[in-house]
LUMLOPA-282109 format. One line per field, with one value per residue (C-alpha): residue number from 1; x, y, z. Coordinates in Angstrom, 3 decimals, always signed. Each point is the difference from the previous one (the first is absolute). Layout:
n = NUM; ...
c1 = X; ...
c2 = Y; ...
c3 = Z; ...
END
This chain:
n = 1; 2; 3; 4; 5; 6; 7; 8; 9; 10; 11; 12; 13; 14; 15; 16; 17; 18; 19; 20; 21; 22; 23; 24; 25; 26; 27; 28; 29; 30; 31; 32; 33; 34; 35; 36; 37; 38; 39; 40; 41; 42; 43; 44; 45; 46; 47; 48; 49; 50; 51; 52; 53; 54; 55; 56; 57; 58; 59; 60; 61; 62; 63; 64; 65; 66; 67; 68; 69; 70; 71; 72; 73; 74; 75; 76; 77; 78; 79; 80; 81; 82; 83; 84; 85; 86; 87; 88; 89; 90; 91; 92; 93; 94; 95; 96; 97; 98; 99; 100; 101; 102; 103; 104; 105; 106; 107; 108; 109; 110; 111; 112; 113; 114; 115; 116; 117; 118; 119; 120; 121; 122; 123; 124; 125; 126; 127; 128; 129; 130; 131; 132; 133; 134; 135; 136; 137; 138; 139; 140; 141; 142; 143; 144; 145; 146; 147; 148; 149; 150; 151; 152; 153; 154; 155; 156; 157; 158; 159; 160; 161; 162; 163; 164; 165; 166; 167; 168; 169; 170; 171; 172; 173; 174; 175; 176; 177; 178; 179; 180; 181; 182; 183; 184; 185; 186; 187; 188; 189; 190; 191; 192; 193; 194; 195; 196; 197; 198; 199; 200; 201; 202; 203; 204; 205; 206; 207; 208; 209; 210; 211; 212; 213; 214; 215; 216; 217; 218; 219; 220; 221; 222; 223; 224; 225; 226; 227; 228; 229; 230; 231; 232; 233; 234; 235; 236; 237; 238; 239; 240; 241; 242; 243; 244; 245; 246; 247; 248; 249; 250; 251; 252; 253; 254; 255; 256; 257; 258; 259; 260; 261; 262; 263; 264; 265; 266; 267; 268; 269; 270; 271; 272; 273; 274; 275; 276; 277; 278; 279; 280; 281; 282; 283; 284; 285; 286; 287; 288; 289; 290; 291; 292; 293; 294; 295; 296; 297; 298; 299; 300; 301; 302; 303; 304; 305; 306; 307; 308; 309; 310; 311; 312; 313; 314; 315; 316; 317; 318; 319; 320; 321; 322; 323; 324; 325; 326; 327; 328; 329; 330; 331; 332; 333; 334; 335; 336; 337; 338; 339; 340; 341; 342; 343; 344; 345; 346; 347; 348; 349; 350; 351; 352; 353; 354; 355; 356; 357; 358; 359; 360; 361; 362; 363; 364; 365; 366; 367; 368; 369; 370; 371; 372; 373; 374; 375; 376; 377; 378; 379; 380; 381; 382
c1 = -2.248; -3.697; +0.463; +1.866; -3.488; -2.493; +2.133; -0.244; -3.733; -0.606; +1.987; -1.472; -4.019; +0.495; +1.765; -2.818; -2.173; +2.389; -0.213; -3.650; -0.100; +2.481; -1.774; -3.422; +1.986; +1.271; -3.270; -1.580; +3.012; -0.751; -3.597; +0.783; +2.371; -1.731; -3.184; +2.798; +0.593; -3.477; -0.507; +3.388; -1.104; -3.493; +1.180; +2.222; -3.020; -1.466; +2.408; +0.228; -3.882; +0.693; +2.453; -2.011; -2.557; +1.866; +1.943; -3.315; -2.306; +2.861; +0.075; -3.435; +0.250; +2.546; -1.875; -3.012; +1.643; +1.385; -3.320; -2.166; +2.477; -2.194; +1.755; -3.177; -0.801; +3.595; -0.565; -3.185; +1.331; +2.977; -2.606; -1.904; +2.531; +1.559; -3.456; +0.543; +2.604; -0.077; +2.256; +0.174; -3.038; -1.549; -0.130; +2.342; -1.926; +1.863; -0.516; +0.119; +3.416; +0.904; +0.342; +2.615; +0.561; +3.698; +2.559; +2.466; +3.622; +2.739; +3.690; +3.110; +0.759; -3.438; -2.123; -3.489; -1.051; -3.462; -1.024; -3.597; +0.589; +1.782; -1.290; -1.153; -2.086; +1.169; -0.049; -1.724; +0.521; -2.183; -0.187; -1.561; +0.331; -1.328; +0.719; -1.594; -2.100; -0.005; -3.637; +0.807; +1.779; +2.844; +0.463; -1.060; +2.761; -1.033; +2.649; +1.603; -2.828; +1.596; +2.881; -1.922; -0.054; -2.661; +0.238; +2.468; +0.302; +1.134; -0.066; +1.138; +0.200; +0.368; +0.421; -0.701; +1.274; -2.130; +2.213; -3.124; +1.613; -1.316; +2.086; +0.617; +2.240; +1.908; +1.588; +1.919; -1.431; +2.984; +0.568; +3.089; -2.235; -0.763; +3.199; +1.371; +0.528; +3.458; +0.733; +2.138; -0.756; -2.468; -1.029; -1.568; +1.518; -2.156; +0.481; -0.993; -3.012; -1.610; -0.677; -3.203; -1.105; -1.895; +2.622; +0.787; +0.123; +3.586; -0.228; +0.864; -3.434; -1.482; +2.231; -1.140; -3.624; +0.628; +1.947; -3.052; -2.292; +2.146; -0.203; -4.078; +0.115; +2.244; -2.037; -3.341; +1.801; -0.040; -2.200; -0.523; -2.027; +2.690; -0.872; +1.851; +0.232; +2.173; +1.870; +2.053; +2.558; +2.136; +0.272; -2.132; +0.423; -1.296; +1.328; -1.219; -2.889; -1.151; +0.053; +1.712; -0.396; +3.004; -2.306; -3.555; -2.458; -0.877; -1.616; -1.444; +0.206; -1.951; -0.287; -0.580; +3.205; -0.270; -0.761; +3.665; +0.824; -2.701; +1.311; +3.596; -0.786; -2.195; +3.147; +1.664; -2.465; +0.798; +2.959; +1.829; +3.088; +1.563; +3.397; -0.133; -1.265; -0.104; -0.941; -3.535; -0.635; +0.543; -1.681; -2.933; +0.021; -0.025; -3.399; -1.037; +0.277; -0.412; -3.362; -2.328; -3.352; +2.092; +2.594; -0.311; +0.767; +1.248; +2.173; +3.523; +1.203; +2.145; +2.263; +1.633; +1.467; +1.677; +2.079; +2.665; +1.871; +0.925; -1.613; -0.785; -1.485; -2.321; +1.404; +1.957; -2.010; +2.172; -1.534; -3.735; +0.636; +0.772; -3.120; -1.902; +1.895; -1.456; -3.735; +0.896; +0.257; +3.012; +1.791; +1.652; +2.000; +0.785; +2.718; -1.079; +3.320; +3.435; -0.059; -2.424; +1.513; +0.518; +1.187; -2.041; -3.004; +1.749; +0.431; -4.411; -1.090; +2.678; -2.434; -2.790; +0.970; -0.294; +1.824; +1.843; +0.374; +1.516; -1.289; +1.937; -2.210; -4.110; +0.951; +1.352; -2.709; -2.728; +2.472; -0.148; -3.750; -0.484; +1.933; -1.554; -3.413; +0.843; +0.428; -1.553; -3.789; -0.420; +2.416; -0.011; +3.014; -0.374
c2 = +46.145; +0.812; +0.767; -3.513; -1.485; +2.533; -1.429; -3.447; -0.260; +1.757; -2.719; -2.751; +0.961; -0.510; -3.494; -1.410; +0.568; -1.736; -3.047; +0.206; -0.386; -2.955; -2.113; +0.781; -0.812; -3.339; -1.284; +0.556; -2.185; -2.158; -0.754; -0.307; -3.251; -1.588; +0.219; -1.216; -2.787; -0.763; -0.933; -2.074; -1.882; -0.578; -1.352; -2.292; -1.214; -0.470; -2.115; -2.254; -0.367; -0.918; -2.436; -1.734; -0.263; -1.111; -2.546; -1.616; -0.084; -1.972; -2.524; -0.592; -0.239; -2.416; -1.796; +0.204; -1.063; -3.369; -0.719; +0.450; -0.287; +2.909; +3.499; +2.106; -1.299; +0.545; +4.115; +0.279; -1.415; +2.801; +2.855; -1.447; -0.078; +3.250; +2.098; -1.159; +2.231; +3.902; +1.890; +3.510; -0.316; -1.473; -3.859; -1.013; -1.179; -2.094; -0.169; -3.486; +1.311; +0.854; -3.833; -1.942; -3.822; -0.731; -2.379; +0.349; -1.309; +0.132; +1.039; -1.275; +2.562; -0.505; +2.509; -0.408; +1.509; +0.045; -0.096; +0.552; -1.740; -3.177; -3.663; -1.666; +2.156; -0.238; +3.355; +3.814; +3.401; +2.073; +3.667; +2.827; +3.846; +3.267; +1.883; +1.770; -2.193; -2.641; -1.120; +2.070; +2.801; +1.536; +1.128; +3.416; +1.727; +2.655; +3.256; -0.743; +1.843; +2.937; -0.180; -1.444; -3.559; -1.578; -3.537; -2.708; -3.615; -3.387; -3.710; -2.867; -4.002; -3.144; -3.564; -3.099; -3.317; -2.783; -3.186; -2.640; -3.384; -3.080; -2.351; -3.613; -1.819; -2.619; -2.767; -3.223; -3.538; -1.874; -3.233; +1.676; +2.178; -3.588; +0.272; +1.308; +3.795; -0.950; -1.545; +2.009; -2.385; +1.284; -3.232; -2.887; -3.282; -2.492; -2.297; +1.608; -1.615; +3.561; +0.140; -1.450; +1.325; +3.705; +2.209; -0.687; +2.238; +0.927; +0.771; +3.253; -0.293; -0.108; +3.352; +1.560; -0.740; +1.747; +3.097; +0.328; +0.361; +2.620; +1.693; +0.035; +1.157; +2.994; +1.069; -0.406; +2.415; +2.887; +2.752; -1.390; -2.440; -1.955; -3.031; -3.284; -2.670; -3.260; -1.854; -3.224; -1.084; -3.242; -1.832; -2.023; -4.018; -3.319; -0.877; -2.493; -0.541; +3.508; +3.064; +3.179; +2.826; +2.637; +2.532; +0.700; +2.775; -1.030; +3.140; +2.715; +3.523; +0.337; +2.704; -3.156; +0.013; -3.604; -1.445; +0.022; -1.870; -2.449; -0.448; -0.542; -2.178; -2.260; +0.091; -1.552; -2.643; -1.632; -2.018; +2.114; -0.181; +0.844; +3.036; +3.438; +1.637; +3.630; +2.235; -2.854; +1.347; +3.761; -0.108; -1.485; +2.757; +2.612; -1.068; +0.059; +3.168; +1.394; -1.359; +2.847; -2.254; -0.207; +2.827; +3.446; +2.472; +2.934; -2.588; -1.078; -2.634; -2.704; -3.548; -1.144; -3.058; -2.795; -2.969; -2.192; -1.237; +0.718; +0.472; -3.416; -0.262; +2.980; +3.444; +2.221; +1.837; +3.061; +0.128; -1.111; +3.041; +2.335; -0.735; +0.668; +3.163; +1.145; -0.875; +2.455; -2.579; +0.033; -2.892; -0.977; -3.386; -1.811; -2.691; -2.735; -1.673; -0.399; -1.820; +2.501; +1.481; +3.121; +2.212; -1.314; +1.132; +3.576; +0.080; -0.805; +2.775; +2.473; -0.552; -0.075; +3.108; -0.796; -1.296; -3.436; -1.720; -2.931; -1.991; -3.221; -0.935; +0.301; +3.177; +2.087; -1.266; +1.141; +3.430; +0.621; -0.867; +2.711; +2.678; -0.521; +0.060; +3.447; +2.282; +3.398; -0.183; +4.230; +2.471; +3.848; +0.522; +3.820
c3 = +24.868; -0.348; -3.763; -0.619; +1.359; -1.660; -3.129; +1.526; +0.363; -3.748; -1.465; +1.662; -1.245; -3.820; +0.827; +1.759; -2.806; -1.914; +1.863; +0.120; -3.478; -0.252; +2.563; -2.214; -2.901; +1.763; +1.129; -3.261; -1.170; +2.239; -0.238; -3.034; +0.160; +2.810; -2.607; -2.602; +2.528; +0.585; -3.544; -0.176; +2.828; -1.413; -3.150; +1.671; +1.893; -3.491; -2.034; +3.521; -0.005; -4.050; +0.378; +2.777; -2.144; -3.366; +2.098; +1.742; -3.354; -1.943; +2.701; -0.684; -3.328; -0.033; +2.996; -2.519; -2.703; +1.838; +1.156; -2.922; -3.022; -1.285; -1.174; +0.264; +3.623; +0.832; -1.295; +1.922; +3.112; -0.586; -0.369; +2.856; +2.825; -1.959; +0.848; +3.187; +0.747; +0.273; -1.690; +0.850; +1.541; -3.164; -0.777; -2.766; -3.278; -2.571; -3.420; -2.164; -1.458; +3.290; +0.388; -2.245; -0.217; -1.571; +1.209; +2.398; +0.141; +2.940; -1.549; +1.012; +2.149; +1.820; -1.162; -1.712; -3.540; -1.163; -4.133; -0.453; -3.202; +1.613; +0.262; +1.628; +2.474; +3.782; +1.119; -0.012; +0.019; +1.648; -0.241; +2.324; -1.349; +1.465; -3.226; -2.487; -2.214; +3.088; +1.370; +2.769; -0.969; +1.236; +3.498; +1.176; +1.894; +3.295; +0.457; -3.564; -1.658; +1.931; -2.633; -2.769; +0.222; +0.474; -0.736; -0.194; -1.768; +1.088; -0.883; +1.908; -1.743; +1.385; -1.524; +1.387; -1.084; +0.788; +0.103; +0.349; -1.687; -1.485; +0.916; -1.630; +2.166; -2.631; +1.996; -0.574; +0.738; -1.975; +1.712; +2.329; +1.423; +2.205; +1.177; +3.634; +0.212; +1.226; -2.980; -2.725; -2.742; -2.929; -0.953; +1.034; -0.715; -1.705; +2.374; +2.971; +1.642; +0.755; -4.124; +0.290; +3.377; +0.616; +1.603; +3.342; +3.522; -0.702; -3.449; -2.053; -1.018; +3.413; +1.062; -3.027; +1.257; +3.561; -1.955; -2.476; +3.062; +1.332; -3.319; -0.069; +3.817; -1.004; -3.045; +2.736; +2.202; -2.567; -0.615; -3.695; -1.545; -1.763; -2.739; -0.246; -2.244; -0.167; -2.617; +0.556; -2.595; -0.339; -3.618; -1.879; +0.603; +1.838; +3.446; +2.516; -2.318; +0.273; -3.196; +0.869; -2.178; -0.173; +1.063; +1.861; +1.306; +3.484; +1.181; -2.521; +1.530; +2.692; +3.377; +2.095; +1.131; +2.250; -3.419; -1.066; +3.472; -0.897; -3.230; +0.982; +2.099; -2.238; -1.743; +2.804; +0.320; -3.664; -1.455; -2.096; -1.979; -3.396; -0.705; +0.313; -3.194; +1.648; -3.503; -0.019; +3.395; -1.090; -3.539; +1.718; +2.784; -2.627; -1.149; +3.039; +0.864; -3.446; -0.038; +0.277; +1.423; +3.307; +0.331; +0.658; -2.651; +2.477; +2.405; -0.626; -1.223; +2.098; -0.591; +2.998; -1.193; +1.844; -0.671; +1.907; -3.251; -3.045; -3.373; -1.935; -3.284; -1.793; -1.411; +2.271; +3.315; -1.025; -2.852; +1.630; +2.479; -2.320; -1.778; +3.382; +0.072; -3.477; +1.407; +3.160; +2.618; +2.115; +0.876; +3.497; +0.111; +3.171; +0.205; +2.864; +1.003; -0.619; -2.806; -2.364; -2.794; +1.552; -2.758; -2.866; +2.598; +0.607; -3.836; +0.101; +2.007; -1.578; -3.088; +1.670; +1.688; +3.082; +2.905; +0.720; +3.541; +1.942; +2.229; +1.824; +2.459; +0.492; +2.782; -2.824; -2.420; +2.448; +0.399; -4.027; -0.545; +2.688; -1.215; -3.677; +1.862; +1.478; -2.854; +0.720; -1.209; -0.360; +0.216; -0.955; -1.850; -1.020
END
């Protein structure tokens, strides 16, 4: 029995040793990963801090960009707001090239592409690095260095697309738009004694008015400064003793956004009469907002026009949209009663590429006007 233990306790002596030197072995292994782990966790903290700081300086660009219609502003207001911000403990410095203006277009399965060589301008890509080469350099690592790496490189970009609109609102004032909003017809008879009277309380004309306010109220509301103008159409002719012209500008683009109210209403206030030549109304609306004394060159384009008829006299709108297409302005159509050529509208804004809606009463106008008022002014979309 004693010699089993003496045997015992011999054998026992090396293996403690042993262990010894696997627990040293261990901890060295794992000092070694939690150092590993430091660094992981530090250049996670890094690329965070970057995209922070991407995502905040193309905001201002685009913010910049609305506001002053100026491309070099709109990089220093990047580089400002992006030196702001500390990245790995340094703050992030952009180069010129860091910041790209292009054009950006949704798909059709909703996502956004941006071509640096597209037009017209509405958007930008802005870039941060911590690489080699980069203003700041890459990023020094800590317990790497232990295993030879010292360093490590990353870049994070952004674009913003900046959907600021000039806006010519293009709407009918044939003689029908004197009629009821109850009534389906799209004509006004000859006859009818309202011909040579301003539109009255009840009128399509009047609802249009109220919806129109809505619309300026809505644009107020946003964070953008957002341009309107106004064109009337009808057809050319003599009524009640009075010209009408197939097409006017009542309101040239302008950021005083009660002006198109005013003007709608001074509308309102005259006799008015004549068809519905709806490609006088758009045609003129293209030179509105293709004149360059009055619109802004980094803004998009926008038709929304309206009618409660159907087409009379002049070449197709189709064909008038499609030119506004070719000029970059996009065209929405709205169809104001029952009795509006609703497919020949759809058919409008298909060319125009935009959208086409239906209103049969002035509570759905006001609804539409709103919703076209409340496209997203900025958005990130990368």
């Amino acid at each position: 029995m004693r010699s089993t233990i003496r045997c015992m306790i011999r054998d026992r002596r090396p293996r403690k040793g042993a262990i010894l030197l696997l627990v040293a072995l261990l901890l060295i292994i794992f000092i070694g990963m939690v150092a590993f782990m430091v660094d992981v966790a530090f250049m996670q903290l890094v690329q965070t801090q970057l995209r922070i700081a991407v995502d905040a300086a193309a905001r201002a660009s685009g913010e910049s960009l609305s506001r002053t219609q100026d491309l070099d502003l709109a990089r220093a207001a990047a580089k400002s707001l992006a030196s702001q911000n500390l990245v790995a403990g340094e703050a992030l410095i952009l180069d010129d090239s860091d910041i790209i203006a292009g054009k950006v277009t949704q798909q059709e399965n909703g996502k956004w592409t941006f071509d640096s060589a597209g037009t017209p301008v509405n958007g930008l890509q802005v870039t941060g690095r911590r690489t080699d080469g980069s203003p700041c350099g890459p990023v020094p690592l800590y317990f790497a260095q232990i295993f030879q790496s010292y360093q490590f490189e990353t870049s994070k970009s952004a674009v913003v697309v900046r959907l600021d609109r000039d806006i010519c609102l293009v709407v009918d004032r044939s003689s029908s738009m004197k009629l009821t909003v109850e009534n389906t017809a799209p004509y006004m008879s000859g006859s009818d004694p309202r011909m040579c009277l301003p539109p009255l309380p009840d009128s399509r004309w009047q609802a249009l008015e109220d919806a129109g306010a809505v619309f300026s109220s809505t644009l107020a509301s946003t964070e953008t400064v957002e341009y309107v103008a106004l064109v009337s159409y009808a057809s050319n002719g003599t009524w009640c003793a009075l010209s009408n012209t197939s097409s006017n500008v009542d309101l040239d683009l302008t950021s005083d956004l009660t002006a198109l109210d005013t003007s709608l209403t001074s509308i309102g206030n005259t006799i008015f009469n004549g068809g519905t030549e709806i490609s006088s109304g758009i045609d003129t609306a293209v030179t509105v907002l293709t004149n360059s004394a009055n619109t802004r060159p980094y803004a998009a384009k926008t038709m929304v026009v309206l009618t409660d008829g159907h087409q009379q006299g002049g070449r197709s709108p189709i064909d008038a949209a499609a030119d506004a297409a070719a000029a970059h302005i996009t065209v929405h159509t709205i169809t104001f009663s029952n009795g509006a050529n609703q497919p020949q509208m759809a058919a409008v804004a298909a060319a125009g590429g935009g959208d086409h809606y239906h209103a049969s009463d002035e509570a759905a106008l006001e609804d539409v006007f709103r919703e076209i008022a409340l496209t997203l002014p900025v958005m990130l979309t990368e």
